[in-house]
C-alpha positions as CSV (number, residue, x, y, z in Angstrom):
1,X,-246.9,-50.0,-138.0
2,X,-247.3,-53.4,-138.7
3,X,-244.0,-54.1,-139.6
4,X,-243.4,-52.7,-136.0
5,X,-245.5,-55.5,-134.8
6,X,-244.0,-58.2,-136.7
7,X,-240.6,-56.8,-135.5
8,X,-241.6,-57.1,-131.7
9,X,-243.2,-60.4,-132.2
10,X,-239.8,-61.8,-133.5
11,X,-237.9,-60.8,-130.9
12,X,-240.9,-62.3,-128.4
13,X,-239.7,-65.4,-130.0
14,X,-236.1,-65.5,-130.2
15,X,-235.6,-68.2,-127.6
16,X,-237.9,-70.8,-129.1
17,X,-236.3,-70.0,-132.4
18,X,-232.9,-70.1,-131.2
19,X,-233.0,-72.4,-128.1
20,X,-229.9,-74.3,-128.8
21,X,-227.8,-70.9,-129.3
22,X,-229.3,-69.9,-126.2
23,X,-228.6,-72.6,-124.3
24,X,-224.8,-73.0,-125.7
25,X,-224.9,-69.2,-123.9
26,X,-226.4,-70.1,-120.6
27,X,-224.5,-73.2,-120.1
28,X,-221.1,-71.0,-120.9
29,X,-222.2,-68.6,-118.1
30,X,-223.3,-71.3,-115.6
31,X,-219.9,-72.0,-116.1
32,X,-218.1,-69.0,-115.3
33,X,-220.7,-68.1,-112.5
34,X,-220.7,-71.9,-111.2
35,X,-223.7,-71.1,-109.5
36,X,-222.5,-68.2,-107.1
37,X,-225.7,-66.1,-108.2
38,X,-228.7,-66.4,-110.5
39,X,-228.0,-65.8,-113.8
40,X,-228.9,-62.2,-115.0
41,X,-229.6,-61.1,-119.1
42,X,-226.9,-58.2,-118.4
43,X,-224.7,-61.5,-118.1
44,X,-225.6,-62.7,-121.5
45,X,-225.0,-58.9,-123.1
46,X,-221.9,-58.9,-121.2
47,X,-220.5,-62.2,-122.2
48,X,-221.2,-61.7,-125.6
49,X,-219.4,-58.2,-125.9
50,X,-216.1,-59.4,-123.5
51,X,-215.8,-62.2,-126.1
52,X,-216.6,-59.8,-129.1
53,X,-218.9,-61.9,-130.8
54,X,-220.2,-60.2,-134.2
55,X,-222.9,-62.0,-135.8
56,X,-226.8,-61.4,-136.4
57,X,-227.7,-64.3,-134.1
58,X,-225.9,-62.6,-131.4
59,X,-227.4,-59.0,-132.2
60,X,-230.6,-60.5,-131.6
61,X,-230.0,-62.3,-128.6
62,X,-228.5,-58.9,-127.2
63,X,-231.9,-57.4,-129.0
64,X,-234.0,-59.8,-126.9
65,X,-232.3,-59.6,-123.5
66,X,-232.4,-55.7,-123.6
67,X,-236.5,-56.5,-124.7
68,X,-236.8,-58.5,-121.3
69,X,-234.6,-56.0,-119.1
70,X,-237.2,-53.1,-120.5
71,X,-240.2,-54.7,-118.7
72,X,-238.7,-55.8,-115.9
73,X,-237.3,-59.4,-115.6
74,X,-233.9,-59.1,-114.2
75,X,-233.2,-62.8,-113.9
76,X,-233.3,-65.4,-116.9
77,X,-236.0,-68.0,-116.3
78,X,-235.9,-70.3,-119.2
């Protein structure tokens, strides 16, 4: 159980872990959106799997958007 925890807690905190990754993601879809919309997490899941990126930061970030999609927030507000 408390590994559980500890689990949910570092996904929680993925973006003040990883704010510069994150960022390098959001600007890249700012710049394919060019702000037509708000950006969504789906784009961040999305943008990662088009350009097939394989690595265990990425996982995580996919990890954390699902995480946020789950209870509720649709937009990324960062």
């Amino acid at each position: 159980m408390s590994q559980r925890i500890m689990r949910n807690e570092e996904i929680k905190d993925f973006p003040k872990k990883n704010s510069s990754f994150l960022k390098e993601i959001i600007d890249r879809l700012n710049n394919i959106i060019q702000g037509k919309r708000k950006l969504m997490y789906s784009d961040i899941i999305n943008l990662i799997a088009r350009e097939g990126i394989k690595d265990e930061l990425s996982n995580n970030l996919i990890i954390w958007c699902n995480y946020k999609i789950r209870f509720g927030d649709i937009f990324i507000e960062i």
